[in-house]
N, C-alpha and C positions, 0 to 999 in steps of 0.2 A: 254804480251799484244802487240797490232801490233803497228808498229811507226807511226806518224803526222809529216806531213813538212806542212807546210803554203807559201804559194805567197799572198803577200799581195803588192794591188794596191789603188792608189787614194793618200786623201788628209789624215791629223793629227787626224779626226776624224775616217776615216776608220782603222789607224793604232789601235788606242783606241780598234776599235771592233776585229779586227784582232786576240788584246791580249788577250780577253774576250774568242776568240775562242779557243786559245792556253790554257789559263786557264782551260776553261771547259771540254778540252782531257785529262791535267797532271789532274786533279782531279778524274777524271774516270777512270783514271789507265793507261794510253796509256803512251809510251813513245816518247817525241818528238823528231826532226833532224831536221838539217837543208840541211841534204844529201835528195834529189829529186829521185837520181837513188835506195837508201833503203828503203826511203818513203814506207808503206803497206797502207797511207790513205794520198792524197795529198789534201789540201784544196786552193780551189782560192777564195779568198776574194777582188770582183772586185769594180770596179768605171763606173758609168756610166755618168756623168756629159754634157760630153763632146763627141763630133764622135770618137777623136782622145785617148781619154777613154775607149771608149765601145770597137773600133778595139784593143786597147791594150790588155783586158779583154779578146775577143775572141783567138788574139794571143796567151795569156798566158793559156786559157783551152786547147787551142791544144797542146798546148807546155808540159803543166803536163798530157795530155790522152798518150803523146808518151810513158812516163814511164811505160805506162802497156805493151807496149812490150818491153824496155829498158831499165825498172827497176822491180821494185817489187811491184810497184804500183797493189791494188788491187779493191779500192774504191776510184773514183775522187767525190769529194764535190765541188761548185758552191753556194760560197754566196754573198751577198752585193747586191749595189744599180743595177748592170748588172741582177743579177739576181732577185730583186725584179722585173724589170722594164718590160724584158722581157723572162722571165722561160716559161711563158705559147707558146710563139711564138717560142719560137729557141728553145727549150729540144727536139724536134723531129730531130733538125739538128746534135745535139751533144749526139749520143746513147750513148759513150764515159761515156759521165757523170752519176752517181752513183744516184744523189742525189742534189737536185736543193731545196737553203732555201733564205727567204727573209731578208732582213734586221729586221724585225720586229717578227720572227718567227723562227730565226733560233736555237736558244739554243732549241725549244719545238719540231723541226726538226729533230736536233742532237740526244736528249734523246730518241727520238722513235727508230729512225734507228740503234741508236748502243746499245737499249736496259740499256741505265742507268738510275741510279734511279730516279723520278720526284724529292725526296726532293735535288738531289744533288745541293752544293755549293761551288761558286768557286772565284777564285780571277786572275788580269788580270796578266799575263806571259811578266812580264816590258822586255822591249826592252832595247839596251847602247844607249847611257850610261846612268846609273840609276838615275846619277845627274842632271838630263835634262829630267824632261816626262809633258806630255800632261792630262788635266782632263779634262772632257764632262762635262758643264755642263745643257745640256739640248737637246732635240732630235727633229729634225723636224722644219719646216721654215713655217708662216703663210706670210709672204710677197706673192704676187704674179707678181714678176716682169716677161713681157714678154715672156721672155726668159728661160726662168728656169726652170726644172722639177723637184725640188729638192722639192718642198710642194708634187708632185703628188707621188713620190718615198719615200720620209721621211716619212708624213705626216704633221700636224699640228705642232705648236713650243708646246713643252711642259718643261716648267725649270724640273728640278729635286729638290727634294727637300733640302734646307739648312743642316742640320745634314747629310743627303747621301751625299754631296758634302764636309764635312767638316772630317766625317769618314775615304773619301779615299784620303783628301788632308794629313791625322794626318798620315796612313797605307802608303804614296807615302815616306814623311820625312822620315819615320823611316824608309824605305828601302835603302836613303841615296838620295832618290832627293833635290836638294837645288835651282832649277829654274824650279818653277811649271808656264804650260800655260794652262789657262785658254780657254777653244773652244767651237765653238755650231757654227749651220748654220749663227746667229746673236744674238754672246758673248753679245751685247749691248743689248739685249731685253730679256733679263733675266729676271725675276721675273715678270714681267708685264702683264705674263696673273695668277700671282697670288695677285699681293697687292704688291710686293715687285721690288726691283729696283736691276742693277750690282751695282751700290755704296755699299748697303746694307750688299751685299753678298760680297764684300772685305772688307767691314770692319771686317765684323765675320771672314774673314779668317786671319785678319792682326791679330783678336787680340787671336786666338784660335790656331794660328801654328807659326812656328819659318823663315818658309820663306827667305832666305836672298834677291831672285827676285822673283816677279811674274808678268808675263806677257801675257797679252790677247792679241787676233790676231780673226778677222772676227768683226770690229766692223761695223756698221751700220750708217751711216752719221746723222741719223735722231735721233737717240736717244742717239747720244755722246751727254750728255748734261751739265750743270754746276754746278753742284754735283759729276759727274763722273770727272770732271776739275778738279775741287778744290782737290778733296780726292788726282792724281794722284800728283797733285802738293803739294800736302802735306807731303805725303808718302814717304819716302827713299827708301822704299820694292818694292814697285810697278815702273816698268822701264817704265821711260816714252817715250811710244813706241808705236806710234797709227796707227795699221792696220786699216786701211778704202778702201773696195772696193768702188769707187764712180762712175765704169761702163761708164761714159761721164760726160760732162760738159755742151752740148748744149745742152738748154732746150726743143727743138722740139722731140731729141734724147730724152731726159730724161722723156718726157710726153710719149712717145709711149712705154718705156721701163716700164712704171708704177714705175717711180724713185720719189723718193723723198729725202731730199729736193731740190729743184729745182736750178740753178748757182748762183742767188745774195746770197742765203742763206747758199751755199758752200763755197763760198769768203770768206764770214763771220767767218763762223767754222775754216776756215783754221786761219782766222788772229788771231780769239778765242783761239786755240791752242798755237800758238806762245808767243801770250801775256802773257796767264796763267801759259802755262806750259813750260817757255824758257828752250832753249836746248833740246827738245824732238824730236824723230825721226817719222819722218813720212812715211809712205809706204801705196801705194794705186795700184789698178789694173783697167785695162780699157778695153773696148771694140774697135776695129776697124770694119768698114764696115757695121755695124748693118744695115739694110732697112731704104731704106730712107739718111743716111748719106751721105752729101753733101760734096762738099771740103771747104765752109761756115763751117759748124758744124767741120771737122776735124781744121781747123784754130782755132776755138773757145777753142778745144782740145789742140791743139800746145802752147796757147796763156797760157791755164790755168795752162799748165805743168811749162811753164816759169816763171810764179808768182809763184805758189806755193813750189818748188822748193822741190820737195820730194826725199828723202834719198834714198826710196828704190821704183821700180815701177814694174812693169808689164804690158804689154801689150798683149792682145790676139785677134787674126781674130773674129767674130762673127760667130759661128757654130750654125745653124738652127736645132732644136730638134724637133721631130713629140709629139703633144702634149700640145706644146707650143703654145700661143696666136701668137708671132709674128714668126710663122714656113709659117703663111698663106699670111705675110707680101712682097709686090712688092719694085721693088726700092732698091735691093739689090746690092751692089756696087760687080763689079770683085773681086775675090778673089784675083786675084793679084794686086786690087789697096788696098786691104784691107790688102795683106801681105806688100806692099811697105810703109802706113802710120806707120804699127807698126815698121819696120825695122828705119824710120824716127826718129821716137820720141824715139826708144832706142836710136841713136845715139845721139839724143839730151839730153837722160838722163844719157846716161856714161859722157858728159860733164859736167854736175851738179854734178854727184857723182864723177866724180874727183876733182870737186873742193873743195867740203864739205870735202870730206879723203884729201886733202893735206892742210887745216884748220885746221887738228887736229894733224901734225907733232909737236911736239915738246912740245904736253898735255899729262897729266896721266886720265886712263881710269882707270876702274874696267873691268876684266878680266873673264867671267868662264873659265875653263881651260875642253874641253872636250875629247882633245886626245891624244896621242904621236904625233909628228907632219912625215909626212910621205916627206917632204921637208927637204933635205940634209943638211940645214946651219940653220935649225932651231929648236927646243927640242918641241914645244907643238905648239898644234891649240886651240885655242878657239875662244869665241864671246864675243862681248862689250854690254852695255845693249840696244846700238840702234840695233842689229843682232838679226834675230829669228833662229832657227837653219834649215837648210838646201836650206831653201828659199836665206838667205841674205849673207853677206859678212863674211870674218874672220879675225881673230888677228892671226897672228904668232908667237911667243915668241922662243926668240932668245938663253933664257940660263935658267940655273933654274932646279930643278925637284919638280914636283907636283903632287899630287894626280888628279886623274878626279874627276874631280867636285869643285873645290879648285876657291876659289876667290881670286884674286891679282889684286893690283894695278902694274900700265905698262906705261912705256912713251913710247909714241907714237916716230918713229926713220924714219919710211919710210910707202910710201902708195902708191896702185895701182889706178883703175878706180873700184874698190871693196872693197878691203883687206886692212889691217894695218900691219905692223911690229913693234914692242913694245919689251922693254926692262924691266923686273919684275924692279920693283921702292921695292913692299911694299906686305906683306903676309898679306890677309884681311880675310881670311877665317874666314865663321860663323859658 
């Protein structure tokens, strides 16, 4: 059978689909690689989120149509959110391409074009480390902030249902994951457009798998709420670890962005956290330049970042999407004053995340261990339970050998404006 290579672009949730694709070629006989130039079927599995997305997407179709005259490339595939968004407008620009499938159609795409079976079935082709994977649990964003095109491209939020999400959290464990995350467009509106709530659905996960972390990332400011507190504050399993995009803080910005809830009521949530769930790490991402954003609103920004003092942050220009409510929006700030607030307030957040990592010299953490370490005076990399992986910072561990995946306790010895260096204290392994 001919070989499958994958490029796979975007966020945790496209990796999700990415494996799903991978899956459904080993199941149909193909054999995959990760060699491009022996590829006979290359799949780009793109992201459109963002400009700086979509040119990537485009970069990287051109990049896999080369292999038809530089490899063995025989059939280029095009799926994901690039090409749900635009396949009908650009497939005349890229003759290159084979075969153009949407995010929502693509396995019924697949099974036509390479003629496999309709009943076939298939499981996802886990990525490394295995101790470390991601679960969807639901498809699609009913929010419609400004900005975004992710309801027009996903569609509506739909949970998946409990027992599907608990089948493949029991099938991830027994492949040897031991730090399941939890994702969706907004992990915190789970169950809500069925009767049920994310409290709900960790609880059946806490009490139906053996978990040693699990951690959610995409949560939504508006439905962290104190049931989801309490549970995380209760939990030893659950790392208390709360991604919140919260886009701004001025509420002129935050009304025109169709945000909710609004700055007094983020104040709140932030202190709500603190209180409930001390020692939790917090990470959140923001907008620069949006329409309309004044140096009033970026002050309001500057001001919030300094209270709320988050572990981990992000900052991004505001990219105008055709489609979007606010694409039609005036009073758009230079881009280069929009590059120079976010270049701002990183340097004002590597001050804070130096300070929080050199607070932790001379403490014991929990450790996952997820690699050999590729730093000369050090044995292993992992992450603490405030780190999601590839976004946030890392542990270094200085002696020792461990399995990937392995949980140890680690005194904290040395810290940069990211990272930690830690000494194994203690083997904790679950």
């Amino acid at each position: 059978m001919p070989s499958v290579a994958l490029q796979n672009l975007g966020c945790s949730k496209n990796v999700i689909d990415g494996e799903n694709i991978l899956g459904f070629f080993k199941s149909a006989g193909f054999q995959l690689t990760e060699d491009l130039e022996e590829a006979e079927i290359i799949v780009v599995n793109t992201c459109a989120f963002i400009r700086e997305a979509q040119e990537e997407a485009i970069e990287t179709i051109l990049e896999s149509a080369s292999y038809k005259k530089e490899g063995r490339c025989r059939t280029l595939v095009v799926t994901g959110c690039f090409s749900q968004r635009y396949r009908d407008e650009v497939s005349v620009q890229f003759p290159e391409v084979n075969l153009w499938a949407g995010v929502d159609d693509w396995e019924e795409v697949l099974k036509t074009h390479f003629q496999a079976e309709s009943s076939l079935t298939f499981v996802r082709e886990l990525s490394e480390p295995l101790s470390t994977q991601y679960l969807k649990i639901a498809e699609g964003c009913s929010h419609r902030c400004s900005f975004c095109a992710i309801p027009s491209i996903r569609g509506p939020f739909k949970s998946r249902p409990v027992q599907s999400i608990i089948d493949e959290a029991l099938w991830l464990y027994s492949k040897g994951t031991r730090e399941l995350i939890l994702v969706a467009q907004d992990t915190s509106f789970y169950g809500r457009d069925s009767g049920s709530n994310l409290a709900l659905l960790l609880e059946d996960i806490l009490n139906k798998t053996k978990f040693p972390w699990i951690r959610m990332m995409y949560l939504h400011p508006k439905f962290v709420d104190e049931s989801l507190l309490k549970l995380i504050s209760s939990e030893s399993r659950i790392c208390s670890y709360f991604d919140i995009p919260l886009q701004h803080i001025s509420d002129p910005i935050l009304k025109s962005m169709r945000r909710s809830p609004l700055s007094a009521d983020i104040y709140r949530l932030i202190d709500r956290i603190r209180a409930l769930v001390p020692g939790s790490a917090l990470r959140s991402s923001f907008i620069l330049g949006y329409p309309g954003e004044t140096e009033k609103d970026y002050k309001c920004l500057r001001d919030f970042i300094e209270f709320a003092r988050f572990d981990k942050l992000g900052v991004f220009p505001y990219s105008p999407e055709h489609g979007t409510d606010a694409f039609e929006l005036k009073k758009r700030p230079r881009t280069s004053t929009a590059q120079k607030r976010c270049e701002e307030l990183m340097l004002l957040q590597r001050e804070i995340s130096r300070e929080i990592m050199e607070v932790k010299i001379g403490t014991e953490i929990e450790v996952i261990i997820d690699s050999v370490s590729e730093e000369p005076d050090y044995n292993f990399e992992g992450r603490s339970r405030s780190d999601a992986p590839e976004i946030d910072g890392k542990v270094f561990i200085s002696s020792g050998s461990f399995e990937t995946g392995s949980i140890i306790k680690a005194k904290v010895f040395g810290a940069d404006d990211y990272d930690l260096f830690a000494e194994p204290s203690k083997y904790t392994d679950h």
